[in-house]
N, C-alpha and C positions, 0 to 999 in steps of 0.2 A: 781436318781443319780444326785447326786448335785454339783458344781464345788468346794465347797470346801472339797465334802466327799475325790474328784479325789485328790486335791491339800496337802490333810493332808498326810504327810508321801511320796508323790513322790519325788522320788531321781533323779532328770531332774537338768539340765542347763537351759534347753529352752524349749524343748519338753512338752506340754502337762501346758506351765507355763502361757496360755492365753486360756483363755474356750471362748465358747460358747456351751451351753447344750438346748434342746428341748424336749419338750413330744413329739411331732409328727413333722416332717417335709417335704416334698417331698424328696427329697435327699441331705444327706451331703455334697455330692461332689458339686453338683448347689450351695447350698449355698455360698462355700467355695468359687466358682467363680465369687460373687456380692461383696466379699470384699476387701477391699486396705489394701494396707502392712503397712499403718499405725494403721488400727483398727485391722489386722491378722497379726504381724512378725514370722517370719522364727519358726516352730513347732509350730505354735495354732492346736490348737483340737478343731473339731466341732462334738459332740456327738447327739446322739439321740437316745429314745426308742424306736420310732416306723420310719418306713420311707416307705411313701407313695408312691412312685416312686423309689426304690431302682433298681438299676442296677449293671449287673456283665460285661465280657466281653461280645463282640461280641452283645451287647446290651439285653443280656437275663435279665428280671427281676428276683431279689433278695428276694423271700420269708424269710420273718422271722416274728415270734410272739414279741407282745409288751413287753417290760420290761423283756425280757427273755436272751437277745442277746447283742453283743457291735458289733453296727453299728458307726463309726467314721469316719470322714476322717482328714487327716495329711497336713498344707501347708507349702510346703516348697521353699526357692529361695536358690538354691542349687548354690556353689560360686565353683564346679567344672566345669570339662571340659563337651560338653554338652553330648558326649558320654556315660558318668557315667549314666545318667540321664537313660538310659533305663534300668539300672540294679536296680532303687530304688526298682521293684517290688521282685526280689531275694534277694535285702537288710530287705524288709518286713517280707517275707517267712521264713524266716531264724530268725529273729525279732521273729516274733509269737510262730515258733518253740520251740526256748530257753525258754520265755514265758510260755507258756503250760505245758513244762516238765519240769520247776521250780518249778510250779502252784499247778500242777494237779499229776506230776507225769506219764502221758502217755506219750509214746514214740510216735514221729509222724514226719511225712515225708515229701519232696513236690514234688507236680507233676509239672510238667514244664505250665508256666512261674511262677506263683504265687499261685498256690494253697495249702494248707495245710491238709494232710490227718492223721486220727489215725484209725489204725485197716484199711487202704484203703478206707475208706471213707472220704468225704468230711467236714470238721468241719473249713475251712475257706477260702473266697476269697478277692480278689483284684483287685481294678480298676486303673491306672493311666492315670491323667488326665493334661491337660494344659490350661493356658492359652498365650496369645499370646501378645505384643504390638511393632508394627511398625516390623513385619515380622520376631520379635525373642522371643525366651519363656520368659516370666513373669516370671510365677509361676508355680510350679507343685503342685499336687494335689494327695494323694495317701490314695486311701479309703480302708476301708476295713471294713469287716463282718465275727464275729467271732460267731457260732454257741457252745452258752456259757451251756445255761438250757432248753433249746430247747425240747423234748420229741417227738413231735409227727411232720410228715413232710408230704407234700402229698406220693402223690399215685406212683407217677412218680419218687421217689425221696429216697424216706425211704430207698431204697436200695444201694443209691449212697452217700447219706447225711446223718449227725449223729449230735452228739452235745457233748460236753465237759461231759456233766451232764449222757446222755446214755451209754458213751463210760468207766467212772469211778464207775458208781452206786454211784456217791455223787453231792449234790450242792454246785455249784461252787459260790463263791464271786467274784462278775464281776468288783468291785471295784481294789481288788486287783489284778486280770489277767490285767488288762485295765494299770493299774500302770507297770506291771512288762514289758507288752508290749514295752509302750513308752519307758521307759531303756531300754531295749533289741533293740529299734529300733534307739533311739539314738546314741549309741555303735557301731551298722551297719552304720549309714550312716558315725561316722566319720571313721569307719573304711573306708569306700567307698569313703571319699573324700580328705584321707589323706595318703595313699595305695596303690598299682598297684591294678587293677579291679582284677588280677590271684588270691587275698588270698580272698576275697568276692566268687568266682567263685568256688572254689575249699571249701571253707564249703560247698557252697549249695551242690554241687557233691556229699560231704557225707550223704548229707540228702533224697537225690534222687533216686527215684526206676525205674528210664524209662531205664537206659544204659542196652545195649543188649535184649531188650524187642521188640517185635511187635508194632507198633503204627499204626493207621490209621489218617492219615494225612486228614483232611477238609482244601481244598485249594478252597477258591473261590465257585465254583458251583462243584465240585467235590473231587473225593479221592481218595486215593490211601494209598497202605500200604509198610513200611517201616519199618527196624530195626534204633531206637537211637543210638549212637555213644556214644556221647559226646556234650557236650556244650562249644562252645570258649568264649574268656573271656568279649567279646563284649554282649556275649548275646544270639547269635545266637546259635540253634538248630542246631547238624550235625545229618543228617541221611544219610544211606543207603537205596536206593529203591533196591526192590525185582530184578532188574536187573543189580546190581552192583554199580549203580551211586550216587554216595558221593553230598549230595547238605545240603547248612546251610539254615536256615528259623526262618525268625523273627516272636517273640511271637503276635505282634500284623495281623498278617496276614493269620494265622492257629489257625485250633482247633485241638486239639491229642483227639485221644481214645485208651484204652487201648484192645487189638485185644484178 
């Protein structure tokens, strides 16, 4: 995958119009953290086949095979309020979605904060990342792993995680998902940064299969189970616990399962 295969035919402003590409790297998202806004402005793409150090949330590593997948991460210096800033990861979600069922033709979902599911499994996640200067955000950094031609998964996993390629019985051209991406993601943010958060919030909602569902909630060192509500337009997670009590919960603080 070469930057000008990405660049021939992208229909971007910004997005996707400054590469940096790798056969192998530790992680996109690190790299993305060693550069200045003058060598990265606002949507560079840092691509790679393979990534040696790939992480997801909650710091789980990110299995993926070489040359099969789109491993990238997105930098952005987002010129909204800094609020907005938590919802890039539903701007993403939403992003991929449109993507995929442009692409491929599956129909596909997400599971709260940023995951992308077809058929309930897992075929994409996402990281967001910062950095920081003189006690206020830099940069954001919004990575993501698209489980494109993928075939075969561990052990642990096959049952959770899938891939564009198993889920349609065709191979996918990762050139053209990866293009339709960036448009689709471009689209969201300006929608997200030029829009009340509530039209951002209320797509995802239609894409989302938790409301009225059981969850088990991983808080910290323990759990507990809860029904989903709804998501307010901040970001935050409402649930109801099994004893009546309504509480919201930020994505970077929990992990959901589905019960």
């Amino acid at each position: 995958m070469t930057k000008e295969e990405i660049l021939k035919d992208l229909k971007t402003d910004t997005f996707g119009q400054t590469i940096f590409c790798f056969d192998t790297i530790d992680s996109t998202n690190l790299y993305s953290k060693t550069l200045s806004k003058t060598k990265a402005p606002h949507g560079t793409l840092i691509i790679a086949e393979e990534q040696t150090a790939g992480r997801g949330r909650m710091q789980r590593n990110w299995v993926s095979l070489k040359g099969k997948n789109l491993l990238f991460s997105i930098i952005l210096y987002p010129d909204f309020i800094i609020e907005k800033t938590a919802l890039l990861p539903f701007a993403g979600s939403l992003a991929v979605c449109d993507a995929i069922e442009t692409v491929t033709g599956l129909s596909s979902t997400c599971k709260w904060p940023n995951d992308v599911l077809v058929n309930k499994k897992k075929v994409c996640g996402m990281l967001l990342e910062s950095t920081t200067e003189n006690a206020s955000i830099e940069k954001i950094i919004l990575g993501i792993g698209v489980n494109v031609n993928q075939e075969e998964f561990p052990e642990d996993l096959k049952y959770k995680a899938s891939s564009l390629k198993n889920e349609s019985g065709i191979e996918i051209n990762r050139i053209t998902l990866l293009q339709k991406i960036l448009e689709e993601l471009e689209l969201r943010y300006e929608q997200l940064a030029h829009f009340p958060s509530s039209q951002l919030m209320n797509d995802w909602k239609m894409k989302a299969l938790l409301f009225g569902k059981k969850i088990t909630v991983l808080e910290h060192e323990f759990s507990y189970t809860a029904t989903a509500i709804d998501v307010a337009d901040d970001g935050r997670l409402i649930i109801q616990t099994d004893d009546g009590t309504k509480r919201s919960i930020l994505a970077g603080d929990v992990s959901l399962a589905y019960t």
